[in-house]
N, C-alpha and C positions, 0 to 999 in steps of 0.2 A: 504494500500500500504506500503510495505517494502521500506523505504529509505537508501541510503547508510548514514555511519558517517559523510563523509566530500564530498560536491560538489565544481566543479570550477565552478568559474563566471569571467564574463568583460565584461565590454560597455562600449560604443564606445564613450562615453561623459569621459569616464576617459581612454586614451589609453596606458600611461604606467601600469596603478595598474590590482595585480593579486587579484583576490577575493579567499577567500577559508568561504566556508561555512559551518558552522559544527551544523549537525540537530539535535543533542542528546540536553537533561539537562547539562547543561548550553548555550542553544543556542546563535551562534554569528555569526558574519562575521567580518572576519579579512582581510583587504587590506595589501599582503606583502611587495609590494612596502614601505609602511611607518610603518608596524607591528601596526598600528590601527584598536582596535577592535571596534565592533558595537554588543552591544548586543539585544538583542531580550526579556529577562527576568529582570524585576525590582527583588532585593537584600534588604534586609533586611540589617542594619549594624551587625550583626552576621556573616552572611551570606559571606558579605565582605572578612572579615578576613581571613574564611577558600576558598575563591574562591582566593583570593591573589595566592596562592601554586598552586591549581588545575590550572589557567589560565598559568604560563609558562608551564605544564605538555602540556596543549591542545594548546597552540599556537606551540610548539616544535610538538606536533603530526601533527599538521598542514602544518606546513613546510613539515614534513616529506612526509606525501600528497603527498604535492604540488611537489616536488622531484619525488617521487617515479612516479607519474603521466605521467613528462615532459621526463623521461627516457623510460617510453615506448610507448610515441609517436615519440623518437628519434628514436627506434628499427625498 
């Protein structure tokens, strides 16, 4: 099965937080509500360092998402 890069999520146990999901290498979830990620994959301390840079590239795509999303459910 083909999955998209990033899925929405929410439940109803947390009703303000927007979940954004992202299914690629570095898998996460991030609640935008508070920009808390959750990751899916244990790091190496190498690994760290260079994910430092990558994580605001994909929390920013994230958002972006999540935007682009809500705009064309407003349409």
């Amino acid at each position: 099965m083909q999955l998209p890069k990033f899925l929405l999520g929410d439940n109803t146990d947390y009703p303000t937080a927007v979940f954004v999901v992202h299914t690629e290498y570095p898998r996460f979830i991030i609640n935008l509500e508070n920009d808390e990620v959750e990751w899916f994959e244990e790091f190496s301390k190498e690994d760290e360092k260079e994910l430092e840079t990558e994580t605001e590239n994909l929390v920013a795509q994230a958002t972006e998402f999540y935007d682009r999303e809500v705009e064309r459910y407003e349409e």
